[in-house]
N, C-alpha and C positions, 0 to 999 in steps of 0.2 A: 785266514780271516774270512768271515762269512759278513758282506756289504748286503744290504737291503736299500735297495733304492728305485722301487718300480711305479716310478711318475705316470708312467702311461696308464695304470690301473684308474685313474682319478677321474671320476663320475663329470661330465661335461657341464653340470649347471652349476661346478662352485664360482666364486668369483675367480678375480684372477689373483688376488693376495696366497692362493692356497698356493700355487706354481710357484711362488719369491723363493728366494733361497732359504727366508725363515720358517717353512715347513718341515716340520720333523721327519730327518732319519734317521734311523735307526742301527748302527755299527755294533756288530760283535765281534769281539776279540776271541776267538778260543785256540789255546796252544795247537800246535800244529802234532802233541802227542795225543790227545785224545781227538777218536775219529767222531767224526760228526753223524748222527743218527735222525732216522726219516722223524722223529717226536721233536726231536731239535728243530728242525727247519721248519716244522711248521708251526711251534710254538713261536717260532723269530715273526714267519711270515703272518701269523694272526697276529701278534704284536704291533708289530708294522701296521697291519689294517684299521685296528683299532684305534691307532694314534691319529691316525689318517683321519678317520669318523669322528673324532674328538674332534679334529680340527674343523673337517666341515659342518660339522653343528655349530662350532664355535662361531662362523664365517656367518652360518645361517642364523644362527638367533640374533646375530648383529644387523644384518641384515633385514631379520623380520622386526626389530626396534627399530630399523629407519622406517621403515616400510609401514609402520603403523602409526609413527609419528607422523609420515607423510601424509596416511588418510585420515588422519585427525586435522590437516592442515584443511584440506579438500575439502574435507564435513564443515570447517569454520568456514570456508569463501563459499560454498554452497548454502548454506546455512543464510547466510550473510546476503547471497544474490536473491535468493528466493525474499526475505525481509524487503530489500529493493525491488522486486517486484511486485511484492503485496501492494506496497506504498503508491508505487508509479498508479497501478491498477485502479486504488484508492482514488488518487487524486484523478484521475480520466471518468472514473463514477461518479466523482464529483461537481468537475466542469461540465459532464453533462447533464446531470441533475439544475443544472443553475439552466444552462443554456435552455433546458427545457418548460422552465419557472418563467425566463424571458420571456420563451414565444409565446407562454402560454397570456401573461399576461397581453402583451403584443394582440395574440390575436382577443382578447378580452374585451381593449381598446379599440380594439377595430369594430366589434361588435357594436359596445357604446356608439361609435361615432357613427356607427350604420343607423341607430334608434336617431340619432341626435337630425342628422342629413339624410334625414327620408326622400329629401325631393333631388337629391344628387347622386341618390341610387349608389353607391358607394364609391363615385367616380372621385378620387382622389388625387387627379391629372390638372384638377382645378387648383390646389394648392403647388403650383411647383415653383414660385417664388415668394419670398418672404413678404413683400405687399400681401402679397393672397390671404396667405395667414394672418397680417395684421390686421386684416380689414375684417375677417372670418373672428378673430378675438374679440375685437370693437364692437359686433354685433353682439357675439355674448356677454360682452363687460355691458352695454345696453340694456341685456334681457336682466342680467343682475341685478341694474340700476332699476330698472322698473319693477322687480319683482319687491327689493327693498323698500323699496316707496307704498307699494300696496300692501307689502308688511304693516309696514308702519300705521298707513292709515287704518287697516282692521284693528290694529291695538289699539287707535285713538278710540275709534266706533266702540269696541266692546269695552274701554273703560267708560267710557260715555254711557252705555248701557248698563254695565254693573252701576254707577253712580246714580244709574234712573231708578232702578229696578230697587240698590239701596233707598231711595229717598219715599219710596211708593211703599216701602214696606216699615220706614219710622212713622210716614203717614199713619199706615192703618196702625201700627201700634196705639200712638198718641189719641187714635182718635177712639178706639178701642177703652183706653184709659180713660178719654173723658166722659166716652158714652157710658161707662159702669159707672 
């Protein structure tokens, strides 16, 4: 009987399922009256090899279906962190854009109150308790109050003035009218 079983032949990157006992041998049986010929043996021995190849294709293409599941897996949490990092990115653009809108008004008001307290040169060390500030309000709720008042009184003046300036001109009408 002619056994084929040459394990050691088996290329080092299959897995190791190829090695189990479920990898194909190949047994031939040939009566021990007919002699055995160099065409035989190596038609056994390709045989054997082929199956062999079969198998580790087999192994491989299993192999390259996890294998590519698995970088389909990697593309989606890649995928995925990069989206998470647009967003973080986003929102850091965003708080600074605000923060920047802050200061800017910030220093806007600073400006303002520089026009406003010309005579305190923008020393701001004068306000450092609330008294300060409320007495610094009271002056302009003050300036308010007097400016409302001289509102007022210019709109009494100029209707006063339009009621003149109306009465001065039915005058010369009427008078117009009786002089023709």
């Amino acid at each position: 009987m002619l056994r084929v079983d040459d394990r050691r032949a088996l290329p080092s990157l299959l897995t190791k399922s190829v090695l189990e006992p479920s990898a194909p041998e190949i047994r031939y049986g040939i009566s021990s009256s007919v002699p055995l010929i160099a065409r035989d043996s190596f038609v056994a021995e390709t045989a054997s090899k082929l199956e062999q190849l079969q198998a580790t294709v087999r192994l491989l293409s299993r192999d390259l279906g996890q294998l590519t599941g698995k970088v389909g897996e990697l593309k989606d949490v890649s995928d995925q962190e990069h989206r998470w990092h647009a967003y973080r990115q986003g929102e850091k653009r965003s708080k600074e854009a605000k923060l920047d809108e802050v200061l800017r008004s910030c220093r806007d008001l600073k400006a303002r109150l520089d026009k406003i307290e010309a005579r305190n040169g923008g020393n701001y060390h004068a306000y450092q308790s609330f008294e300060a500030v409320s007495r610094k309000l009271a002056e302009f709720e003050a300036f308010k109050a007097e400016t409302q008042r001289l509102e007022r009184s210019m709109t009494r003046r100029a209707w006063v003035f339009c009621g003149a300036l109306s009465l001065a001109v039915s005058i010369l009408a009427v008078s117009s009218i009786l002089s023709s």
